[in-house]
N, C-alpha and C positions, 0 to 999 in steps of 0.2 A: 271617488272623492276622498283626497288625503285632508285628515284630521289637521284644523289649525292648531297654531301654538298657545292659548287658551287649553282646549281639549288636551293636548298632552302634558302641560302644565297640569291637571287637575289630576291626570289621571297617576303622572308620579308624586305629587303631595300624597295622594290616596295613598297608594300603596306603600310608601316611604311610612307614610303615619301610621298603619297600622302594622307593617314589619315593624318599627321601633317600637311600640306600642306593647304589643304578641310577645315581640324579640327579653322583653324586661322578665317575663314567665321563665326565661331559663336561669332566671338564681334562684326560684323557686326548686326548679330539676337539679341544681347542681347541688344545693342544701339538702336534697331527698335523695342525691345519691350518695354522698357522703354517708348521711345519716344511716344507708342502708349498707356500709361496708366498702363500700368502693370507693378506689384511691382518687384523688384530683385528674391525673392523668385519662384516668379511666371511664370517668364522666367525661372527660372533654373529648376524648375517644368517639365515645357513644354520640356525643352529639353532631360531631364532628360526620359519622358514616351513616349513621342513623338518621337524623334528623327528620325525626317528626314525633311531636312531643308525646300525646298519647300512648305512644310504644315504648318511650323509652320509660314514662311513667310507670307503666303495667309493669316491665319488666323489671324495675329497681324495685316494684311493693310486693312484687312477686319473691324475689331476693330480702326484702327485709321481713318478711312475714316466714320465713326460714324456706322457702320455697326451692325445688332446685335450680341449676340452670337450663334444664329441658321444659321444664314448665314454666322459669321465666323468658327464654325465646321463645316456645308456644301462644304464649301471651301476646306477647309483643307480634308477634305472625298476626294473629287471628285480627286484632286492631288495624294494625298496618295496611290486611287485605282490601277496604276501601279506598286507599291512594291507586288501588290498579285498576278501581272505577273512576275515580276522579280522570287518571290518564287516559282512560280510550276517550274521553270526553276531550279532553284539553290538547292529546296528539293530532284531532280534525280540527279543533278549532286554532291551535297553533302552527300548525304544517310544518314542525320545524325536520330538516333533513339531517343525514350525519351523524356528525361529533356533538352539534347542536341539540338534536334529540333526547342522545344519552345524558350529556348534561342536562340538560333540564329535568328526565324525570327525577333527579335527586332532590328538585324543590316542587315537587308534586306532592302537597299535603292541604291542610281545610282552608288553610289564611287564603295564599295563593290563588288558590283554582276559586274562590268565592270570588275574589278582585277580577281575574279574568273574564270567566264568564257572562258578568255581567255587561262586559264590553258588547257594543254592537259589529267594530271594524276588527280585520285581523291587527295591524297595526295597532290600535290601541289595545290591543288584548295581549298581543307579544309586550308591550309596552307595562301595561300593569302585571303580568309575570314575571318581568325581568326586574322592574322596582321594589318591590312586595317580596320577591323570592330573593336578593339580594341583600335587601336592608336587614328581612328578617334573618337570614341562615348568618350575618356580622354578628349582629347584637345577642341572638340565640347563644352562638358560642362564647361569646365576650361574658357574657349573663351566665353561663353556665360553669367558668372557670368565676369569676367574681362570689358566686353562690358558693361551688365546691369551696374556696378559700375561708369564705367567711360563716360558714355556717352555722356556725357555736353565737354570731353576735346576731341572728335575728330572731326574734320575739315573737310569740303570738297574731298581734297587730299586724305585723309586716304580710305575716302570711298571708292572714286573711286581706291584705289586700290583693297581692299578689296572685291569689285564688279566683279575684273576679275581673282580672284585666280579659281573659278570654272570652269569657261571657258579654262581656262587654264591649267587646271589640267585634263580637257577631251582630250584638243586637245596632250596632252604629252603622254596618254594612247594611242592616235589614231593613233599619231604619225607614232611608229614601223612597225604599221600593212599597211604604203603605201610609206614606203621606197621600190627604186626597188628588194629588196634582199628578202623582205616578198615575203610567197609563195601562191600570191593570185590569182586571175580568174580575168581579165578586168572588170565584172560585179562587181565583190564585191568591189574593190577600187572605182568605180564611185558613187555605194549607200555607201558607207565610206563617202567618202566627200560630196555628196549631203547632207546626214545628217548632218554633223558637217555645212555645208554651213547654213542649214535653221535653225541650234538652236541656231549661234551665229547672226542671222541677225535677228530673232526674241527676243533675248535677251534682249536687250532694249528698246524693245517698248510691252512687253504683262505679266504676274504677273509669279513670279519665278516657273516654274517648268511644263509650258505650253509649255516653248520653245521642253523638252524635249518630251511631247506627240505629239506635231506635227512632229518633226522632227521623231518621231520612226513610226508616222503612217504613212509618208512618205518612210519612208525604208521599209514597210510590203508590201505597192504598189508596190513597184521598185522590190522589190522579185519577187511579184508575176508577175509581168508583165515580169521579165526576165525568169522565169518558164514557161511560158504560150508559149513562142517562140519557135518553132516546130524543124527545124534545127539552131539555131543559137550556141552559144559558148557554151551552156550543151551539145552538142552531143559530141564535144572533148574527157567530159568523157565517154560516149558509148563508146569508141572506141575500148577498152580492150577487149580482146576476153573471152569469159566465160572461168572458168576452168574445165577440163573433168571431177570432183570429185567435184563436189561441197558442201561443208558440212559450213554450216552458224558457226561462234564462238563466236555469241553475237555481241553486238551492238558498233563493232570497238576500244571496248577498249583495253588496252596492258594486 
């Protein structure tokens, strides 16, 4: 069943708004890597090959705190490594072949693969990768030479806005999914917020992009510890009686 034009309507506003949205966070990166020594050029470098904010973060405060460059790409590594979990997720659920492939893992980072996922069809999930992953990595860079240029004229205020566009931009994806009308299991909405609980409360106190390994290693426990419960709320789904013909059609999709 192809997605009407409603549904992909929605689903590129989604993604468009919050790549634009995300995308304003890199004058935030371009004013932190100036300030941390590095020339215009060299930021829009970075973001330009790099492109995924947490790493490039690490690696400029790792630089501006007099640190070397082995320990500022160490940084930046160690951060990075969960975009190569996000991929083995997003290369089955994308299928993409080729030249396609390659391309795309360079827009494998949190925005993106959070929009995707949530899709039910491959179509729409190519669909919010390719809007999401596009708007964001224009404006990212656009943002990140505008920042490096003007860094010296933005103030306190600014910052701290510019601080909670990301926090906010997760909790607005999280949103949908714990309104009472989402069609979720009491377990899954309590690991929903606990996580969202421990990445914004660790936000301001540990280096950009930590918050999110903690809180997702927090959600891997809470899985499993509600897996591991013998009759508790997974038996609900047991409940369906087998069907007298059982013939498997693949792996649930339409």
């Amino acid at each position: 069943m192809k997605p009407n034009t409603s549904e992909r309507a929605r689903v590129v506003r989604d993604g468009v708004s919050l790549g634009t949205a995300v995308g304003l966070y890199g004058i935030a990166f371009g004013a932190t890597a100036t300030a941390a020594g590095l020339s215009v050029w060299q930021a829009s470098v970075l973001s330009l090959v790099m492109f995924t904010g947490a790493s490039q973060f690490a690696l400029v405060g790792v630089l501006a705190a007099g640190g070397g460059p082995f320990a500022a790409v160490g940084s930046a590594l160690l951060l990075g490594t969960r975009n190569t979990i996000y991929g083995v997720r997003l290369a089955e659920l994308l299928a993409y072949r080729g030249w396609r492939r390659i391309a795309a893992a360079h827009w494998v980072i949190d925005e993106t693969t959070a929009v995707t996922v949530r899709e039910n069809r491959q179509e729409l999930s190519r669909l919010a990768f390719a809007s999401s992953g596009s708007a964001l990595f224009l404006f990212w860079n656009l943002t990140t030479v505008a920042g490096a240029l003007g860094a010296q004229s933005f103030g306190p205020v600014l910052q701290a806005a510019l601080d909670s566009v990301v926090p906010a931009a997760f909790l607005a994806l999280l949103w949908p999914r714990l309104v009472p009308g989402a069609d979720l299991l009491r377990e899954q909405r309590i690991v929903a917020v606990g996580g969202a609980v421990i990445a914004l409360a660790l936000t301001p106190v540990v280096a950009p992009g930590l918050q999110i390994i903690a809180a997702g290693l927090a959600v891997l426990l809470a899985i499993r510890g509600f897996s591991a419960q013998p009759d508790g709320a997974s038996s609900q789904r047991d409940e369906t009686p087998p069907l007298e013909d059982p013939h498997p059609l693949g792996d649930g999709s339409v």
